[in-house]
C-alpha positions as CSV (number, residue, x, y, z in Angstrom):
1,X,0.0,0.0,0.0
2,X,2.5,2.6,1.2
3,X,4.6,1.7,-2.0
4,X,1.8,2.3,-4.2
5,X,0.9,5.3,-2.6
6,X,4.6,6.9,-2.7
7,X,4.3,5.4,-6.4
8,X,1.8,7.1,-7.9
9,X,2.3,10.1,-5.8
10,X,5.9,10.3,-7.4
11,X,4.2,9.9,-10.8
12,X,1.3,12.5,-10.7
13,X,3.8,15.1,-8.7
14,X,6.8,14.7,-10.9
15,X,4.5,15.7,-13.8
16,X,2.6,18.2,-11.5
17,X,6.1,19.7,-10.5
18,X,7.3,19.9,-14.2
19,X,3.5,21.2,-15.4
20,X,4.0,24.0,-12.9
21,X,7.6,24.6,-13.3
22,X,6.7,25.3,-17.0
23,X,3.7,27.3,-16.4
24,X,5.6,30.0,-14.2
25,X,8.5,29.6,-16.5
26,X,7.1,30.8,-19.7
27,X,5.6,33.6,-18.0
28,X,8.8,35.4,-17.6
29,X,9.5,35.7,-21.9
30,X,5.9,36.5,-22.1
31,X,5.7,39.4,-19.2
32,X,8.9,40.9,-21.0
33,X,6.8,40.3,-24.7
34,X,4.0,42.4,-23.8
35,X,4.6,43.9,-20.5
36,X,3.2,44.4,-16.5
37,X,-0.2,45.9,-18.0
38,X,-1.4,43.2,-20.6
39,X,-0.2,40.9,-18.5
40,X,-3.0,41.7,-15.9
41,X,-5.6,41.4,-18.9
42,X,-4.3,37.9,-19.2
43,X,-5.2,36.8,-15.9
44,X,-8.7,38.9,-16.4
45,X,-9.0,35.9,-18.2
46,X,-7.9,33.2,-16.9
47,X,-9.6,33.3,-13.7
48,X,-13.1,33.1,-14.8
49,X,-12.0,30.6,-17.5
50,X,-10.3,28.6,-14.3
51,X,-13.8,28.7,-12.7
52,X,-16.1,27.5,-15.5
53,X,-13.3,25.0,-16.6
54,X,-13.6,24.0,-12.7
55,X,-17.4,23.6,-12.7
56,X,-17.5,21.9,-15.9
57,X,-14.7,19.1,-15.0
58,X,-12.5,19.7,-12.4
59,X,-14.7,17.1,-10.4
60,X,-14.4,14.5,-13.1
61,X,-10.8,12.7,-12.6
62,X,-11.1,12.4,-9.5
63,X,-14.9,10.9,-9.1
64,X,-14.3,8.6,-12.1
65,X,-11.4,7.3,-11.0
66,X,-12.6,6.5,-7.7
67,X,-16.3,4.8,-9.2
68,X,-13.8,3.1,-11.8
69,X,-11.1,2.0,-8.5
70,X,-14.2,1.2,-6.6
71,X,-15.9,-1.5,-9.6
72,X,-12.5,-2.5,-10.4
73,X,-11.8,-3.4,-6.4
74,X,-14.8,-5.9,-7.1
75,X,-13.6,-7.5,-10.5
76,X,-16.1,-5.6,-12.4
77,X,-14.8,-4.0,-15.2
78,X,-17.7,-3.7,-17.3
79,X,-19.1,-0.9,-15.2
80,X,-16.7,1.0,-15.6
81,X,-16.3,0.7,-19.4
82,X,-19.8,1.6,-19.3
83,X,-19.1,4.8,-17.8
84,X,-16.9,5.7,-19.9
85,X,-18.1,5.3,-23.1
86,X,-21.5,7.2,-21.7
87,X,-19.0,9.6,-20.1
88,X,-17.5,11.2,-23.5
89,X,-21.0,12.4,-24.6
90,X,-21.5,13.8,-21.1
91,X,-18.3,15.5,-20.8
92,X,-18.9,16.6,-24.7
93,X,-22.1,18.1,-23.6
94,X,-20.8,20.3,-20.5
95,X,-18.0,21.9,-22.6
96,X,-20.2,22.9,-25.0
97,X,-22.4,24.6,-22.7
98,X,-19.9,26.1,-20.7
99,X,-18.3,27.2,-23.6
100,X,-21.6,28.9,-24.8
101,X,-22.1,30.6,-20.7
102,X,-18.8,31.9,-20.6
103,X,-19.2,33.3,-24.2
104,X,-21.7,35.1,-23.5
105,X,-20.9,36.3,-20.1
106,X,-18.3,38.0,-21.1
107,X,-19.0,41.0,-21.6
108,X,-21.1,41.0,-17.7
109,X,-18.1,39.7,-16.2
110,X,-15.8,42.5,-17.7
111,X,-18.7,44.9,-16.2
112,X,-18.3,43.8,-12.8
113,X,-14.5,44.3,-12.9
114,X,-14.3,47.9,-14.5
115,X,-15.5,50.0,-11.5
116,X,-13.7,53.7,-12.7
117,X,-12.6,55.1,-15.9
118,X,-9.1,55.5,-14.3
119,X,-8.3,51.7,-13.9
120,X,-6.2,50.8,-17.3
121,X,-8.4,48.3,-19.3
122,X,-12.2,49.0,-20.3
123,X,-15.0,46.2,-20.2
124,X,-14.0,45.9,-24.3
125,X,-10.6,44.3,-23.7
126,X,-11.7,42.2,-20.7
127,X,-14.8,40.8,-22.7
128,X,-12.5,40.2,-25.8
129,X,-10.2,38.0,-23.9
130,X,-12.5,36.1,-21.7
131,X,-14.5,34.9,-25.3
132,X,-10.6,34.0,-26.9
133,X,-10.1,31.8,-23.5
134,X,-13.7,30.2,-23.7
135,X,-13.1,27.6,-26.4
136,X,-10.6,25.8,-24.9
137,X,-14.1,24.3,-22.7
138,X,-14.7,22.3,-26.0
139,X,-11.7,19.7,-25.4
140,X,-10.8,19.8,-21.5
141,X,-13.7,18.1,-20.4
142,X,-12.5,15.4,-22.8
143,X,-9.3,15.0,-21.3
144,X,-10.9,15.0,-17.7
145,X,-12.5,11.9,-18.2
146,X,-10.1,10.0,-19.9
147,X,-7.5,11.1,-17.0
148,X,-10.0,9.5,-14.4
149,X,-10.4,6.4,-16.0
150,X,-7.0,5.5,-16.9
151,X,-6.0,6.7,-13.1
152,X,-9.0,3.9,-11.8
153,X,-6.9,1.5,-13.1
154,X,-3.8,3.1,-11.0
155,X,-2.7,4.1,-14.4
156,X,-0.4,7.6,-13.4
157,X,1.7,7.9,-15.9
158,X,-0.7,9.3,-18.7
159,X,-2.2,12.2,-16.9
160,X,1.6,13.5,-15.9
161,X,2.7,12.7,-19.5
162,X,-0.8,14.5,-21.1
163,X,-0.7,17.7,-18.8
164,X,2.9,18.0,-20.1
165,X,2.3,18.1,-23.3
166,X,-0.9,19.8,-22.8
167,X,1.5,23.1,-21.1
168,X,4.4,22.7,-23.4
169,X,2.1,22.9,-26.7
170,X,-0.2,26.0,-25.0
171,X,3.5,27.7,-24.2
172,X,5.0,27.1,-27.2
173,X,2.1,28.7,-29.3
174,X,1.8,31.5,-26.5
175,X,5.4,32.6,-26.6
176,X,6.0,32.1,-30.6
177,X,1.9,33.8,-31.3
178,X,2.9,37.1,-28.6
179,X,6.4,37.9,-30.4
180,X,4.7,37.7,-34.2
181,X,2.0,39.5,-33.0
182,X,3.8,42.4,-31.1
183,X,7.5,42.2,-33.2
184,X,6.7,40.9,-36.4
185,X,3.1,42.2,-37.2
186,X,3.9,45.5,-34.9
187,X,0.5,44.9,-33.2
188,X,-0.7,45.8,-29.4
189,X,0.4,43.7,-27.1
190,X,-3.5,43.2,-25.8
191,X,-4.1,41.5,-29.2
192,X,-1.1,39.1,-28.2
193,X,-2.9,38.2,-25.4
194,X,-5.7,37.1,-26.8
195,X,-4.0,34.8,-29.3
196,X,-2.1,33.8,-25.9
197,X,-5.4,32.6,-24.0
198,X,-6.5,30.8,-27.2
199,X,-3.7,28.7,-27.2
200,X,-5.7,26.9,-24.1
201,X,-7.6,25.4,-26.8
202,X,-4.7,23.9,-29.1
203,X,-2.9,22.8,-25.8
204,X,-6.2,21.0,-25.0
205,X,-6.2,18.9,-28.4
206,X,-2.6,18.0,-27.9
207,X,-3.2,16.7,-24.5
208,X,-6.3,14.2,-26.1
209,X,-3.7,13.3,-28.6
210,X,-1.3,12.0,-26.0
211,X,-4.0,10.3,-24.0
212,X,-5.1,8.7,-27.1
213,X,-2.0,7.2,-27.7
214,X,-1.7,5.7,-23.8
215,X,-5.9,4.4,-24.3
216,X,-4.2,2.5,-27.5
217,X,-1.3,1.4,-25.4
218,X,-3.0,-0.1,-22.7
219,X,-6.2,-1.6,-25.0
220,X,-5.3,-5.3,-24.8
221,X,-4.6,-4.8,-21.2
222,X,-8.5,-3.5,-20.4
223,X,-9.5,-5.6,-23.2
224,X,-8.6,-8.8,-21.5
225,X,-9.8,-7.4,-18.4
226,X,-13.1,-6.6,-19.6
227,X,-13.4,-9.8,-21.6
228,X,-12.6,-11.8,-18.2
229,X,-15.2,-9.5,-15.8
230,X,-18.6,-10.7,-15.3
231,X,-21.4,-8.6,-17.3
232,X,-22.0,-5.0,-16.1
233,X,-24.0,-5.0,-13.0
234,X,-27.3,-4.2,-13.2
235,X,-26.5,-0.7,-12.3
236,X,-28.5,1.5,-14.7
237,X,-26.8,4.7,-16.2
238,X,-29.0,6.8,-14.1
239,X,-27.8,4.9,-11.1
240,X,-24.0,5.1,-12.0
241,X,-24.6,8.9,-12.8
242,X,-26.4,9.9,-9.1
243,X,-23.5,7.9,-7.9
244,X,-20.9,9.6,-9.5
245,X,-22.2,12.8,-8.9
246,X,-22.8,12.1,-5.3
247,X,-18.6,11.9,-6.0
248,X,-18.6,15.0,-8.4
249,X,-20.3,17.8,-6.0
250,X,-17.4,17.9,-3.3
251,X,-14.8,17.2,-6.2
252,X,-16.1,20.0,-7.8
253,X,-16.0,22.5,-5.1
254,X,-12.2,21.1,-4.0
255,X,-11.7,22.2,-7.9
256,X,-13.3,25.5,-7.9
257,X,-12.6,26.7,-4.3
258,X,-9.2,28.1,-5.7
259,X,-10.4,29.8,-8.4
260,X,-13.9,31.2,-6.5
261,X,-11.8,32.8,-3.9
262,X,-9.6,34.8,-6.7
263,X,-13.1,35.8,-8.4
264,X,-14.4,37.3,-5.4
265,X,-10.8,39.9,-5.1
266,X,-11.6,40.1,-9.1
267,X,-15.1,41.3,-8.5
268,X,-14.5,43.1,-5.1
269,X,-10.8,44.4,-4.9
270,X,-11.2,47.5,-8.1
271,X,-14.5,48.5,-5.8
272,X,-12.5,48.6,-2.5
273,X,-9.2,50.4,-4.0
274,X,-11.4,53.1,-5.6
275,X,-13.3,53.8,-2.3
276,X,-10.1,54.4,-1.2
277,X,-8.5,56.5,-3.6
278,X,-6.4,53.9,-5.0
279,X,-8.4,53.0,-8.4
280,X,-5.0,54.2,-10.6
281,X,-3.3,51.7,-9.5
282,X,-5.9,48.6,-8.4
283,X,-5.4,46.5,-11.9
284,X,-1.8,46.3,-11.4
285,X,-1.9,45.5,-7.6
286,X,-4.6,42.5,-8.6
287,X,-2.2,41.5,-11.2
288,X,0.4,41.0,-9.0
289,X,-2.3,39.1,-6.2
290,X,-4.0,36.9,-8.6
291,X,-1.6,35.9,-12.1
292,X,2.4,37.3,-11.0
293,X,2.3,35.9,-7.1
294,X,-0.3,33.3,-7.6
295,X,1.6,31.6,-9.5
296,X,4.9,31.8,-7.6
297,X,3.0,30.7,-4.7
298,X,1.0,27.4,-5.9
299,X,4.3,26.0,-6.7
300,X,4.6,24.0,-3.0
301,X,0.7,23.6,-3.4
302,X,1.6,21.1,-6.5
303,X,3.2,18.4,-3.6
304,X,0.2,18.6,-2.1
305,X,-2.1,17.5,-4.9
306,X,0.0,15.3,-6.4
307,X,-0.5,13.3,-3.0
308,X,-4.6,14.0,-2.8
309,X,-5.2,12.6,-6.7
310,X,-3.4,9.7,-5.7
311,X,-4.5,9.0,-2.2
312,X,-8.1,9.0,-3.6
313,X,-8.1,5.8,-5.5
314,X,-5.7,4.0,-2.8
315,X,-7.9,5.2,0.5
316,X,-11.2,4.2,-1.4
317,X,-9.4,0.6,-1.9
318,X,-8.6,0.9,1.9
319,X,-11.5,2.0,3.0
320,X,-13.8,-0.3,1.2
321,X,-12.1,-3.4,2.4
322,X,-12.4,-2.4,6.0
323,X,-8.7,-1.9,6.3
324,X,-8.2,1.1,9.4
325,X,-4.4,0.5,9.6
326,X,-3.7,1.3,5.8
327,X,-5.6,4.1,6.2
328,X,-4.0,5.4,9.3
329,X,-0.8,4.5,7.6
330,X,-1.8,6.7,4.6
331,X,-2.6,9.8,7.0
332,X,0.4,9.7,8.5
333,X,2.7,9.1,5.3
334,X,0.9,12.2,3.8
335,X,0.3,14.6,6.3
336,X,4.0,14.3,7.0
337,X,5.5,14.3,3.4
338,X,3.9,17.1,2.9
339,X,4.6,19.5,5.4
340,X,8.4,17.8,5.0
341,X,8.4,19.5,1.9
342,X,5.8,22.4,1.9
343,X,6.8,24.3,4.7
344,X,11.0,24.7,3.4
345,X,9.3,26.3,-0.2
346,X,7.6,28.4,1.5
347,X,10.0,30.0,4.5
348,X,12.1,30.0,1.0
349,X,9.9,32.8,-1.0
350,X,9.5,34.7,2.3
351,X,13.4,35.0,2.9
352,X,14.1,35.4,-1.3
353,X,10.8,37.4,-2.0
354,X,12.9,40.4,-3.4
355,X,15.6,38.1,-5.6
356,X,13.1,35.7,-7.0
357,X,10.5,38.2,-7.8
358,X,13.4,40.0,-9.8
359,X,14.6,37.0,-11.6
360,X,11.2,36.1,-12.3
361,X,9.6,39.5,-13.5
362,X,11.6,42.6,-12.4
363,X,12.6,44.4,-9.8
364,X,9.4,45.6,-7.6
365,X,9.3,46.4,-4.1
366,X,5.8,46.3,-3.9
367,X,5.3,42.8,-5.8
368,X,7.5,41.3,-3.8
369,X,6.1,42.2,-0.6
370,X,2.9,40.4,-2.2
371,X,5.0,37.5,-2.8
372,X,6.2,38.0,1.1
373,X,2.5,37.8,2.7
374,X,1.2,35.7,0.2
375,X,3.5,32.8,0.4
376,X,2.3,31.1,3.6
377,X,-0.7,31.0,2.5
378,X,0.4,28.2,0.3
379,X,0.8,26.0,3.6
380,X,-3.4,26.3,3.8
381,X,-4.1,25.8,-0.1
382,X,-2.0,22.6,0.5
383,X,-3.9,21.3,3.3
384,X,-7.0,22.0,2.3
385,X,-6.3,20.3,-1.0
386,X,-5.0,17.0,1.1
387,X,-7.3,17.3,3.9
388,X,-10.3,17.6,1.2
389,X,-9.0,14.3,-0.7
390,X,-9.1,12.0,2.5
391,X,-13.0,13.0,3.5
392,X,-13.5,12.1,-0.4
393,X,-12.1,8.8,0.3
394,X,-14.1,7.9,2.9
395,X,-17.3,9.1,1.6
396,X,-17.5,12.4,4.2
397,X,-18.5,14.6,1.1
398,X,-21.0,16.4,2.7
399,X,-18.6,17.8,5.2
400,X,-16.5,18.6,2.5
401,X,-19.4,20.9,0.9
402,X,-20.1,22.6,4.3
403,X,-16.4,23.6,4.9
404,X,-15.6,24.8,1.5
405,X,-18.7,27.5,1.7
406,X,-18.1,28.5,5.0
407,X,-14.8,29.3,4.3
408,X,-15.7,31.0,1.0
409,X,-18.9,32.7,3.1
410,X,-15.6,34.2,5.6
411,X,-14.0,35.4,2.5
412,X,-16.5,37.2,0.9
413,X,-17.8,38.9,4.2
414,X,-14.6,40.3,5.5
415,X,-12.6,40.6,1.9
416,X,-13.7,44.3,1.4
417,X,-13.4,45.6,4.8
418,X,-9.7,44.3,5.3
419,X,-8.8,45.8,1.6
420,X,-10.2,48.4,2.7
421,X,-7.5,48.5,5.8
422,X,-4.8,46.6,4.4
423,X,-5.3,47.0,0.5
424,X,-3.7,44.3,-1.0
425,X,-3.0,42.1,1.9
426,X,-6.3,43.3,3.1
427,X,-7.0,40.7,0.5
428,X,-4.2,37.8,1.4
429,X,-5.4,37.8,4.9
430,X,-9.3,37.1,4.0
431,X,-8.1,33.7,2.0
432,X,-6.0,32.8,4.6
433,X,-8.6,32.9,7.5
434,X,-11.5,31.2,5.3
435,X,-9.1,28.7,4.5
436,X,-8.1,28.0,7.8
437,X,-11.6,27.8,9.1
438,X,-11.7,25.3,5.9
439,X,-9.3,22.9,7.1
440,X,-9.2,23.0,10.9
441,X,-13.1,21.9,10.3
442,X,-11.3,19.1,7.8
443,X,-8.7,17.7,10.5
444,X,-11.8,17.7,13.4
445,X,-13.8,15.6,11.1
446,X,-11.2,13.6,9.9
447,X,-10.2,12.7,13.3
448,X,-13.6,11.9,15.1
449,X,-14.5,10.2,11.9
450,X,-11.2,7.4,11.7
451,X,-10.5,7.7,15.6
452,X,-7.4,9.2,14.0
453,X,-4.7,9.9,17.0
454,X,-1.9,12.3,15.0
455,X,0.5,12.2,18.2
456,X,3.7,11.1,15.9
457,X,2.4,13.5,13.3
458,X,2.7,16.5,15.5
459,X,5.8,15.4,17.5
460,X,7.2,15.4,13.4
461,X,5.3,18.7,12.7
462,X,7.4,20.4,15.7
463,X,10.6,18.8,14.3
464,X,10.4,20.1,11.1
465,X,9.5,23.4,12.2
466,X,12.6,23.3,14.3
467,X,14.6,22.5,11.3
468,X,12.7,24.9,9.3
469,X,14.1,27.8,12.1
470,X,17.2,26.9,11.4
471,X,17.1,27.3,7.9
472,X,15.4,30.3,8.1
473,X,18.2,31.6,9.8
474,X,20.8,30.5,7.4
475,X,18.9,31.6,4.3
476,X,18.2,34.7,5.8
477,X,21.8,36.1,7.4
478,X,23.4,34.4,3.9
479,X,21.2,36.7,1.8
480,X,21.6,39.7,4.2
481,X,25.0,39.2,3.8
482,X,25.2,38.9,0.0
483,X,23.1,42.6,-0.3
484,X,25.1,44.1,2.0
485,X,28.4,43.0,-0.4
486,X,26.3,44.0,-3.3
487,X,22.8,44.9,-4.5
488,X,21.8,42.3,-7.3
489,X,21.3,44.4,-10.8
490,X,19.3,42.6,-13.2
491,X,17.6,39.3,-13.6
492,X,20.8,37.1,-13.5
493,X,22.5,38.4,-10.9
494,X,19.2,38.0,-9.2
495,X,19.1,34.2,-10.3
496,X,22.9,33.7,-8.4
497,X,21.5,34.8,-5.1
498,X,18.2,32.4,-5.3
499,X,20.3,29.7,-5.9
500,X,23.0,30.5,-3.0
501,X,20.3,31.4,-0.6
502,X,18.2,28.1,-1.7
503,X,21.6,26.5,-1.8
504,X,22.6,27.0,1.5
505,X,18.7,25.9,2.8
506,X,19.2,22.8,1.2
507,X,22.4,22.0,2.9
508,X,20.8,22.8,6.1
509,X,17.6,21.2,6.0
510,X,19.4,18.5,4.5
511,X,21.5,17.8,6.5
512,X,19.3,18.1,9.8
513,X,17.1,15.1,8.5
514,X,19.3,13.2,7.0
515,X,20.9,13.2,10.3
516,X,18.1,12.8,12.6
517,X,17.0,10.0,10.5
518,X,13.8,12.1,9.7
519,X,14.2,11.8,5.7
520,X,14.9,8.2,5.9
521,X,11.8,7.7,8.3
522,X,9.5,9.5,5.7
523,X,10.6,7.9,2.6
524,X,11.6,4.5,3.4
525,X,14.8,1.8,2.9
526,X,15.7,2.5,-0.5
527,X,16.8,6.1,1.1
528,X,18.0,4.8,4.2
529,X,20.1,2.5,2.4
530,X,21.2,5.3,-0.2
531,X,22.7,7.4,3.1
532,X,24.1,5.0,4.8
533,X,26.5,4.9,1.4
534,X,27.3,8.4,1.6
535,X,28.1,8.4,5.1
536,X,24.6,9.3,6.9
537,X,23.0,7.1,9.6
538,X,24.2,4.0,11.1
């Protein structure tokens, strides 16, 4: 169990990590393409295409692959090749009409963003944008349900493989489409934006390309399966369906909670900022909260649900057998690994705010300070993420509904009276208290529910923060030392002092668990047996 579970998690993070990597990558050629301002009509975009793409599918992967696990558990594979083939037209269906909502929203979308004729874009370039964006919600939901079924069968490999592909093809024709547009055809860089969000759409197609290929690869394999289960149970599509959306609700709103809480600041933070005086400069600060940090900061978040799509599939298996000690094993693997590895990202950006903002975009005070206050917040994204997955896995979805709108219901109350004190962290601090109400509900539930006893897991938490400490304090005199020799100028002498401040972190952290015997602890013999080579443990 725990190998599969650090198996598949490697798998679906590995890709994950590399998706990510990519997608904050390309954003530095394409921030210096068109610049700070059209940048922020790109994520105008985005974030009502993330929600509708969220409502439309993010729910699917998950719930299928966990009604697919579940049949499969019971040697019935014809149930779930029955969902599947049903499942295409479905998911065909619900693109096509999200598609056609977000259309023709746009233009009342853009309206509630524009709140004064100061701010920089007009309800035009916002509607523009947000219809480019729309069609890619003709070919994700397509690649949503072939992702869930191939990962029913513990099959990880294709949705890390098809989400690369998916980003490298979408940055590819965002990058080459912006520099035609705005150094070749001498065009305005908002027009290379909207060729930019299009290219959702072609990175879409090259994903169901690459998952067509695995489905071809892995054929004879469900074919002999299938030809060697008993006939479909007598579960009727309208059966299979309330089940699966029983699955899909809480999935849905794990998806979308992300995104919902970056649409309220987009409908709420231009109205705050101008009641203040500040409507001049609200699009940029918004920019920097919601598309520049955001995506800086989701970066640890990616460990964390690498571990909640594969703990889905492996806690259902657990959980349906009846077997408590795999799942407690699971809890504690996960909740462990994660903060092992989350909470060192993190103290990172907080310490090298200033050098990887500048390496990343440019040199901004004020961005960075975003990055500063925003960055812990990725600690709650991560555990609500993980937290969410487990209640999924043991059929506690209606908790999971509960706690996701009353932490959204905290955010939307206090949101404008905090920006109103605190501007832009005025807006940090509302998601970071409705997700915390979020997830310490989660953990209560979790434990009454399993008769979970975390004792080991917080003796590990307070060890790892101790380590943590210390690294900050090496990152942080290391880089106060290198500023004080000299102020990095530019983005690569920005670059050199990530990488010696991260450096030196490394070493640290490192070393303390490596010598404590915490690393090996977390992730198993093959490590322990890898140190002991080098010289570490007994």
């Amino acid at each position: 169990m725990a190998s599969n579970l650090l198996k598949g998690t490697a798998i679906l993070t590995i890709g994950l990590f590399l998706s990510k990597a990519l997608g904050l990558l390309y954003v530095i050629p394409f921030y210096a393409i068109v610049g700070e301002k059209s940048v922020g009509l790109y994520q105008y975009a985005y974030i009502p295409y993330n929600l509708a793409l969220a409502v439309a599918v993010s729910g699917a992967p998950l719930a299928i692959s966990k009604f697919v696990s579940k049949y499969n558990a019971l040697g019935d594979y014809a149930t779930g090749r029955k969902l599947m083939k049903s499942g295409m037209v479905v998911m065909s269906i619900t693109g096509l009409l999200s598609f056609l909502a977000l259309f023709f929203l746009a233009t009342p979308i853009a309206e509630l963003v524009i709140k004064d004729e100061e701010q920089i874009f007009t309800v035009q370039d916002i509607a523009t944008v947000i219809r480019w964006v729309s069609f890619a919600l003709l070919a994700v939901p397509l690649l949503s349900i072939a992702r869930g079924f191939l990962q029913g069968y513990q099959k990880f490999e294709p949705t890390s493989v098809s989400q690369l592909i998916e980003q490298i093809v979408r940055i590819i024709v965002v990058l080459v489409g912006a520099f035609v547009v705005v150094n070749v055809l001498d065009l305005s860089p908002r027009i290379a934006v909207q060729f930019a969000v299009f290219a959702a759409f072609i990175g879409a197609l090259a994903g169901l390309w690459s998952l067509y290929y695995y489905w071809k690869k892995y054929q004879d394999e469900f074919d002999y399966l299938l030809s060697n289960s008993p006939p479909a149970s007598s579960v009727s599509l309208k059966q299979i369906y309330t089940e699966v959306l029983a699955y899909v609700l809480p999935f849905v709103l794990v998806g979308t909670i992300n995104p919902i809480y970056q649409f309220v600041d987009m409908i709420t933070f231009n109205g705050a900022m101008k009641s203040i005086g500040l409507s001049s400069v609200s699009d940029l600060y918004l920019t920097k909260l919601n598309f520049l940090t955001h995506k800086i900061v989701m970066i640890p978040v990616m460990v964390a649900t690498g571990f909640s799509m594969a703990l889905i599939s492996i806690i259902t298996k657990d959980y349906t057998s009846n077997n408590q000690k795999g799942i407690t094993r699971s809890l504690d693997q996960t909740y462990q690994i994660m903060l092992f590895l989350t909470i060192p990202m993190v103290i990172g950006l907080i310490v090298l705010n200033n050098e990887v903002y500048q390496f990343l975009y440019e040199y901004d005070v004020a961005g960075a300070s975003v990055l500063a206050a925003y960055a812990p917040v990725a600690i709650l994204f991560a555990m609500f993420t993980v937290t969410a997955a487990i209640l999924q896995g043991i059929d506690h979805h209606k908790w999971i509904v509960f706690t996701s709108l009353l932490g959204l219901l905290v955010k939307m109350l206090i949101n404008i009276p905090l920006i109103k004190l605190f501007e832009v962290n005025g807006a940090i601090i509302a998601t970071a208290i409705g997700y915390t109400v979020a997830v310490c509900i989660n953990l209560f539930v979790i434990k009454k529910a399993l008769n979970y006893k975390s004792e080991m897991v917080i003796r590990r938490l307070f060890l790892i923060l101790a380590f943590n400490a210390v690294m900050f304090a090496g990152v942080w005199l290391t880089n106060k030392g290198l500023n004080m020799v000299h102020i990095p100028i530019g983005r690569w002498q920005a670059l050199l002092y990530v990488m010696i401040g991260s450096g030196v972190g490394m070493v640290i952290y490192g070393f303390l668990s490596f010598k404590s015997g915490l690393a090996q602890q977390l992730f198993g013999d093959r490590l322990t047996r890898i140190m002991r080579r080098i010289g570490f443990g007994g």
